[in-house]
C-alpha positions as a LaTeX table, in Angstrom:
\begin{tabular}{lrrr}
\hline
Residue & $x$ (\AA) & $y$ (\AA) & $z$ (\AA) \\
\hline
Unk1 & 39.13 & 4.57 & 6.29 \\
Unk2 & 36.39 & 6.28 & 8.07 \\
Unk3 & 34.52 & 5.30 & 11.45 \\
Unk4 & 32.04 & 3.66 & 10.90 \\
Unk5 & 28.24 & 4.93 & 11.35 \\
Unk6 & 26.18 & 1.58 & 10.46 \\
Unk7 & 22.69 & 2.07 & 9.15 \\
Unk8 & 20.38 & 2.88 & 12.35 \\
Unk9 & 16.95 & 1.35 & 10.91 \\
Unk10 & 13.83 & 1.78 & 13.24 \\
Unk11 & 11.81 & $-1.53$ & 12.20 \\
Unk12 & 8.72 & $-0.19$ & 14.35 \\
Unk13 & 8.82 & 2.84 & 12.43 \\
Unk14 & 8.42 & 0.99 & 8.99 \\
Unk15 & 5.82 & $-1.15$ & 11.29 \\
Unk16 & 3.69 & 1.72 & 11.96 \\
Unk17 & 4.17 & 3.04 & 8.24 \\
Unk18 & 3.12 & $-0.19$ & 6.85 \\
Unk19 & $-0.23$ & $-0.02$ & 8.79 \\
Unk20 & $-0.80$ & 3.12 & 7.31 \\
Unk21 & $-0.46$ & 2.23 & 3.93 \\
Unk22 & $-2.72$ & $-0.93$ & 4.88 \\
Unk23 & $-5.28$ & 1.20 & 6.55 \\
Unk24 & $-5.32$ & 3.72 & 3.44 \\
Unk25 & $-5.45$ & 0.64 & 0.89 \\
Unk26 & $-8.63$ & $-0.69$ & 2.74 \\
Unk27 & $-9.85$ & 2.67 & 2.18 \\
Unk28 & $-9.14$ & 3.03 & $-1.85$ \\
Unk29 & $-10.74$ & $-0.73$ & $-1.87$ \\
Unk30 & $-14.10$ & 0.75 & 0.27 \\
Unk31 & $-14.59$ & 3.91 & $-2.21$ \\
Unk32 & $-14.01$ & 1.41 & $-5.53$ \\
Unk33 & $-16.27$ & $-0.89$ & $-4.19$ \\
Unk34 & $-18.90$ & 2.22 & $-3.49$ \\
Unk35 & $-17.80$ & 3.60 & $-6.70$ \\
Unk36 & $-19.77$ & 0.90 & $-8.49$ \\
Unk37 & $-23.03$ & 1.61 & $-6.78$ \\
Unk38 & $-22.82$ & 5.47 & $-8.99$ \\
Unk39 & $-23.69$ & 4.04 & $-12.33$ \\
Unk40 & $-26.92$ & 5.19 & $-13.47$ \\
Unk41 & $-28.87$ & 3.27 & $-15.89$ \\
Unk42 & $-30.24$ & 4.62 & $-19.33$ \\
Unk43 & $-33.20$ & 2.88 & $-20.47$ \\
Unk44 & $-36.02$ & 4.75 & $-21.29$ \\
Unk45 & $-33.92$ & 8.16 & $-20.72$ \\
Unk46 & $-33.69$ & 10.92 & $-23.34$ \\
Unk47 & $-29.93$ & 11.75 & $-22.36$ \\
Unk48 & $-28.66$ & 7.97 & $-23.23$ \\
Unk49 & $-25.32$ & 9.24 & $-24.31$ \\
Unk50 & $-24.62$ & 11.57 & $-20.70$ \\
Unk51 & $-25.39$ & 9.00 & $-18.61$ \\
Unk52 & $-23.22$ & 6.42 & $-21.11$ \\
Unk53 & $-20.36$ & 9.20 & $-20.39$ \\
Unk54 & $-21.03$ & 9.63 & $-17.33$ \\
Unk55 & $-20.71$ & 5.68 & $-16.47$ \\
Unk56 & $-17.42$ & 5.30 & $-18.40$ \\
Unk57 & $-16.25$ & 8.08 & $-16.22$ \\
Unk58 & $-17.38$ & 6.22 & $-13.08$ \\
Unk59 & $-15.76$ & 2.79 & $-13.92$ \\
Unk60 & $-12.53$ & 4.23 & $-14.36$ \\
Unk61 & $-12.89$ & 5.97 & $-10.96$ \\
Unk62 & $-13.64$ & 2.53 & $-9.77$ \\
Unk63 & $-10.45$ & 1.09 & $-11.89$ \\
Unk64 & $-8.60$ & 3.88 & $-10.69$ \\
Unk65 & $-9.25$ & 3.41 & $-6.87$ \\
Unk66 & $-8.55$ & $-0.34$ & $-7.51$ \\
Unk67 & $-4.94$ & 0.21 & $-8.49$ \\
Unk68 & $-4.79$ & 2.71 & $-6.00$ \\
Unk69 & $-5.65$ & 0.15 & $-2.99$ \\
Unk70 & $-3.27$ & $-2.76$ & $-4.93$ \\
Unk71 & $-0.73$ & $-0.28$ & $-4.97$ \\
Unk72 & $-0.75$ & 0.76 & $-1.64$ \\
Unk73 & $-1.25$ & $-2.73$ & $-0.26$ \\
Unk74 & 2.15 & $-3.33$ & $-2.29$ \\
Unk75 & 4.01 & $-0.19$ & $-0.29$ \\
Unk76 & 2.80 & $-1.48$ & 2.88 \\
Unk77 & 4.19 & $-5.51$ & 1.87 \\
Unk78 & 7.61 & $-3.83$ & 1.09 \\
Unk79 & 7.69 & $-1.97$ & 4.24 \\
Unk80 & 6.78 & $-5.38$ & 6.18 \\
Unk81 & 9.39 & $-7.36$ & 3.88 \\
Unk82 & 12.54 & $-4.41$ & 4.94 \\
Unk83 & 11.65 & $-4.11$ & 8.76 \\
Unk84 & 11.51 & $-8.45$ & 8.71 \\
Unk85 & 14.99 & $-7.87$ & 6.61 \\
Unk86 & 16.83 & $-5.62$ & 8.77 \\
Unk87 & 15.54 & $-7.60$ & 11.61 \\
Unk88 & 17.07 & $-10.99$ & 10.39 \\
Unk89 & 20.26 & $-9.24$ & 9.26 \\
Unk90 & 20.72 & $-7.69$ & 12.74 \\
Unk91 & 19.73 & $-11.32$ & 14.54 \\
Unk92 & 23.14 & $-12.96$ & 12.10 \\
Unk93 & 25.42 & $-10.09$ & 13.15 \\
Unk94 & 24.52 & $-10.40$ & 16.84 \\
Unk95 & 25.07 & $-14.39$ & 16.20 \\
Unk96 & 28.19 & $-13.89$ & 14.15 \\
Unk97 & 29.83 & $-11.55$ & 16.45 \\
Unk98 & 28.76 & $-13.63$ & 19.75 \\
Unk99 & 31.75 & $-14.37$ & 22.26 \\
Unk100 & 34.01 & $-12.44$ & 19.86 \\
Unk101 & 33.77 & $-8.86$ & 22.26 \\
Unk102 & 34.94 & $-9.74$ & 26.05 \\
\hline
\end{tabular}
């Protein structure tokens, strides 16, 4: 049996990773919601089926950045759930193990 090398997990680093994720997922949800604002509209315009395109285009940009900002907001969730984790498993081993070293 080997020595052991235990996992060495630096909560504050998945912290600060998590705030990233959350900071970038605020972004994705400020450019859908801007997104929205691009449609043009097409009464009374000779080019009814460009500017038809051309909004089908822009709501799936706005989808897209959506799912983009869920999806991120996810990452950063996991990231909080493994540091809290790790933090609780390291708090029962401390517990567990209390008194048993001199």
């Amino acid at each position: 049996m080997s020595g052991g090398s235990g996992t060495n997990v630096n909560r504050a680093g998945l912290l600060a990773q998590a705030k990233v994720w959350d900071g970038q997922s605020q972004t994705m949800g400020t450019i859908s919601g801007e997104v929205a604002g691009c449609k043009m509209t097409t009464s009374g315009w000779p080019w009814n089926d460009a500017i038809t395109a051309y909004n089908q285009v822009v709501a799936q940009i706005g989808g897209w950045s959506s799912e983009g900002a869920q999806q991120m907001l996810a990452i950063c969730g996991a990231l909080c759930t493994a540091a809290a984790r790790y933090g609780a498993t390291e708090e029962q081993i401390v517990s567990a193990s209390d008194g048993v070293f001199h």
